[in-house]
N, C-alpha and C positions, 0 to 999 in steps of 0.2 A: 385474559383479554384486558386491554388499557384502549384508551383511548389516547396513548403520547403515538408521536412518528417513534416507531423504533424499527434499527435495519444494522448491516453489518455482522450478523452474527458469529458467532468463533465459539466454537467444540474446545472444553478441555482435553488434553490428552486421554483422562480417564473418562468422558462421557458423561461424570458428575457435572458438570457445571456449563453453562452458555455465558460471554462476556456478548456485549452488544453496546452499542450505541441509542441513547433516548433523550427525548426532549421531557419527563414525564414529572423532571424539577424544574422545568422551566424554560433552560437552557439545554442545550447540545451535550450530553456531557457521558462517560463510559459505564455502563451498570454492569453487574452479575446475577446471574439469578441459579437456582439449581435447578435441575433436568427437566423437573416435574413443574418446574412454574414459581416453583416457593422461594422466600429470602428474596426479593428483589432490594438491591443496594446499590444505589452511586458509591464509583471509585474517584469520582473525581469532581469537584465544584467548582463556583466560579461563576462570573456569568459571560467568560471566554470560552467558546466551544472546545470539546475536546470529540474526536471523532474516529473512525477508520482505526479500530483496535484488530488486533491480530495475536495471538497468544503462541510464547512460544513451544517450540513441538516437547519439551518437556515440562510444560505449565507451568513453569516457574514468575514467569514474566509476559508482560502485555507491553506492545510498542504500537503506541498510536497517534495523530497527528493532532497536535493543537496550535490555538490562534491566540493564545495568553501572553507573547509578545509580538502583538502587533502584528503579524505575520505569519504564516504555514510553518511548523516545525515537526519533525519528529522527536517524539516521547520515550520514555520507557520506563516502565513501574513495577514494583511486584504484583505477584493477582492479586495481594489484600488490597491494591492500591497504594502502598508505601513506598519511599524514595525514588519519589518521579524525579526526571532527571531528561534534560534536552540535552541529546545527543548530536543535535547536527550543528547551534550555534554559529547560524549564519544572518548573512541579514539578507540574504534573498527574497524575493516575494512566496514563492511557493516552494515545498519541501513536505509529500504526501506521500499516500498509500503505502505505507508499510508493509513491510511481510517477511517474515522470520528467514534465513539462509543460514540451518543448523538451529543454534541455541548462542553462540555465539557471535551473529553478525547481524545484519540487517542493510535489505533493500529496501529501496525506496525513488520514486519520480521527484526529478529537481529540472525547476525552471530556471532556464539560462535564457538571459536577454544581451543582445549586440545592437544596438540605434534600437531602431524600432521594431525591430522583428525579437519574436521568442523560439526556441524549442524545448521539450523536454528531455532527459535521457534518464537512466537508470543505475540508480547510484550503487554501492556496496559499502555498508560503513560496518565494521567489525567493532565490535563494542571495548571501548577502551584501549585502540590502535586507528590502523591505518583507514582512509577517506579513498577511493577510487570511481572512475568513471566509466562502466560497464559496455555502453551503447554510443554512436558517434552522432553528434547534435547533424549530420544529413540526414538522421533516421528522428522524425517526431512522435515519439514515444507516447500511447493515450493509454494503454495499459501492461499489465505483463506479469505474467507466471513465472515459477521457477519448481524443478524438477525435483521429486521427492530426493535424488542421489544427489542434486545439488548442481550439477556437472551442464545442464541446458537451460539455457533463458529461453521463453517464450515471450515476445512483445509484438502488442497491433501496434501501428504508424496510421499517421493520417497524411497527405500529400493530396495535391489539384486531381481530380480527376479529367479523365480523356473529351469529356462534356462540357469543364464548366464546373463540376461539381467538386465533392471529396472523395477519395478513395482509401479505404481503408483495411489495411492489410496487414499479414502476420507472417513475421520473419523466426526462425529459429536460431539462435546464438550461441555455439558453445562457448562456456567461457575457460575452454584450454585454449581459446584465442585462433578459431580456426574460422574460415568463412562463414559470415550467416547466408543463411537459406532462405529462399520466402518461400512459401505453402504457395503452391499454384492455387487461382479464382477459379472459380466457375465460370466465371463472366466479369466482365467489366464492371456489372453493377452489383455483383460478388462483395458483402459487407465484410468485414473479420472484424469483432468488437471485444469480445474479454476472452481471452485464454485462460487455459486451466490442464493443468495434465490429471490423470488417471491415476489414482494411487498405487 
């Protein structure tokens, strides 16, 4: 037990290890610790936050977002913490929530701005190749899973609801490019806020 905020936790593949997010040097920045609590270590310093770590499914690597240029970026380092490296180099305002697709790519939410309006979509960036744009900026992206096979996006949207309010919903996406789905509500006032699939 600490008394830092710590949140975001991530499983190594073998169970030995938790990566996580803590304030517990001061700043925002990504620790490790082993199973049982022991060896707590920052991978990363600074006193620009580093946040939203996700390890990839063969623990080789951590991809997380930092604000160390000014801006939301996605990361990515070894577990020891070595040859961090921005992978998305953009100058956009935001570019978050990581999460592994395989060992070799990465998702992630990118803020798109036109006048004055924003949305988000969901990006697919393969490490060391191509940039694409998974989700179409009609759908405002607040969160979003993706499927152990690889093969189905999960994402909530947010949009006006029927009241006055917000409405927040979850579409399935395959990405062989075939119609998304939305999950039928329960009701109107039917939330859908973080997806996750079932191992």
């Amino acid at each position: 037990m600490t008394t830092a905020n710590e949140a975001e936790p991530n499983w190594t593949p073998d169970g030995q290890q938790i990566v996580y997010q803590s304030d517990a040097s001061g700043g925002l920045q990504i620790w490790i610790m082993n199973a049982d609590g022991s060896n707590q270590r920052a991978l990363t310093e600074g006193t620009a936050a580093n946040l939203e770590p996700a390890v990839s499914p063969d623990g080789s690597r951590i991809v997380f977002t930092s604000v160390r240029d000014d801006n939301y970026e996605v990361y990515v380092m070894n577990l020891d913490g070595s040859n961090q490296q921005n992978i998305t180099q953009s100058e956009l305002p935001h570019e978050r929530a990581p999460a592994w697709l395989g060992d070799a790519a990465v998702m992630y939410l990118r803020e798109e701005r036109e006048d004055r309006t924003s949305t988000w979509v969901v990006m697919k960036h393969t490490l060391g190749g191509e940039t694409e744009t998974l989700t179409q900026p009609t759908l405002v992206v607040t969160d979003f899973a993706i499927s152990s096979t690889g093969e189905l996006l999960a994402v909530t949207t947010q949009s006006p609801g029927p009241t006055g309010g917000i409405a927040r919903r979850l579409y399935l996406i395959p990405l062989s490019g075939e119609t998304p789905v939305e999950v039928p509500r329960a009701g109107d006032h039917d939330q859908m806020v973080r997806p996750a699939f079932r191992p």
